[in-house]
DOTOR-157288 format. One record per residue (C-alpha): residue in three letters; x, y, z. Coordinates in steps of 0.25 Angstrom, whole numbers, plus 2048, in hexadecimal, padded with zeros to 3 digits. Layout:
N
+------+-----+-----+-----+
| type |   X |   Y |   Z |
+------+-----+-----+-----+
|  ALA |   X |   Y |   Z |
...
+------+-----+-----+-----+
END
This chain:
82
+------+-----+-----+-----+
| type |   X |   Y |   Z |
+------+-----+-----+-----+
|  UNK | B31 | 6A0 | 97B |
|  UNK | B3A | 6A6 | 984 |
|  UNK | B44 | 69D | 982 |
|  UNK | B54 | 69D | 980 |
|  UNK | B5A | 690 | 979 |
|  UNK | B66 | 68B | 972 |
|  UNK | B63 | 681 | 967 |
|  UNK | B6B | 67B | 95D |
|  UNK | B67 | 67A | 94F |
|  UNK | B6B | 66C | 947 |
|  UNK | B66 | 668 | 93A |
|  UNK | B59 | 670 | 93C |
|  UNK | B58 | 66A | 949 |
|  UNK | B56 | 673 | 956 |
|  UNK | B5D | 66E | 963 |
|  UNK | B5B | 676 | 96F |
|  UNK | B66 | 676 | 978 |
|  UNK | B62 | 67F | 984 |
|  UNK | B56 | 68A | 987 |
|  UNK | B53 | 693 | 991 |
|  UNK | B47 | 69B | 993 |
|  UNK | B4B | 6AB | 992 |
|  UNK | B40 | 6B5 | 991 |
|  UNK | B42 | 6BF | 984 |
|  UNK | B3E | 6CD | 984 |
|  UNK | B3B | 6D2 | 978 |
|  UNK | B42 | 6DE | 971 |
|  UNK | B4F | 6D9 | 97C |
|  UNK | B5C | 6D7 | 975 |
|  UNK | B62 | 6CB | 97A |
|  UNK | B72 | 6C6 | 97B |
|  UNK | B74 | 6BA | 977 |
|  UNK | B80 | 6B1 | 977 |
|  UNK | B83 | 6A2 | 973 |
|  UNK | B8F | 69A | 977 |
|  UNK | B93 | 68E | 96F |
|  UNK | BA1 | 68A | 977 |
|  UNK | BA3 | 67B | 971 |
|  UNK | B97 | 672 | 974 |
|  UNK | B92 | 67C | 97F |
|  UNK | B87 | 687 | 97A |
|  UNK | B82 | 693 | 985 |
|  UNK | B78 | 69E | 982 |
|  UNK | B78 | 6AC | 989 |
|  UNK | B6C | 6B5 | 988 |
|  UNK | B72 | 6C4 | 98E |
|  UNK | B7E | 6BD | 993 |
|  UNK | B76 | 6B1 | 99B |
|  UNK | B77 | 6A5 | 999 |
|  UNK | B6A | 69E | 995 |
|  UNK | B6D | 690 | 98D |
|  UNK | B79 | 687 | 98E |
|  UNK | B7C | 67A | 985 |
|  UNK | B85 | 670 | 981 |
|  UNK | B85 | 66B | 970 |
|  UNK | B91 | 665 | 96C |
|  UNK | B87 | 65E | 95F |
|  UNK | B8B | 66B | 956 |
|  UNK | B9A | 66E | 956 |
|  UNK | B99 | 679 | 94B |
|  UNK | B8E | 681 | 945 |
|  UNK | B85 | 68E | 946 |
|  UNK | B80 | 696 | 951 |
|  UNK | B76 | 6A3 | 951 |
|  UNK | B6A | 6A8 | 958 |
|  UNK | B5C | 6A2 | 954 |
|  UNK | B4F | 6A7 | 958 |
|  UNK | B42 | 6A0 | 958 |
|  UNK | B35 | 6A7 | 956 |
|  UNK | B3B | 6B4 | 95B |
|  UNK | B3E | 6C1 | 955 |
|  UNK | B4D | 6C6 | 957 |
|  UNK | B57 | 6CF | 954 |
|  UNK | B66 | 6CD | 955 |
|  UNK | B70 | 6D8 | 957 |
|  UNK | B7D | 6CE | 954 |
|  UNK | B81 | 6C1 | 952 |
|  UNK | B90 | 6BA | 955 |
|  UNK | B95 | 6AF | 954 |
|  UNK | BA4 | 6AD | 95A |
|  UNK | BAC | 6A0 | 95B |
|  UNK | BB5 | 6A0 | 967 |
+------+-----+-----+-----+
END
């Protein structure tokens, strides 16, 4: 659909937080970085920022790219705790 969000995932429950319409390209690699800095929470597509939020409801937990109905490949994965 075109679209960027940042959801949350509790209990089986999908919260979104912020979207953003950004075209994809297929076959494009893409950068991706999310920022969770105590309740504040950004998303940069190629070093933009595109979503911005504030969730202070979930002080600990997981975090990870998810796709929905779309076909992706990741070349890495970190996760680093300031």
């Amino acid at each position: 659909s075109n679209t960027v969000s940042l959801r949350k995932l509790v209990n089986g429950a999908v919260t979104v937080l912020d979207s953003a319409s950004f075209t994809v390209t297929p076959a494009t690699w893409y950068a991706l970085r999310l920022d969770a800095v105590g309740n504040e929470l950004r998303a940069y597509v190629n070093g933009r920022l595109l979503l911005e939020a504030t969730d202070g409801s979930l002080p600990v937990g997981t975090a990870g790219p998810v796709m929905f109905k779309a076909a992706v490949d990741y070349d890495d994965f970190s996760s680093i705790q300031p």
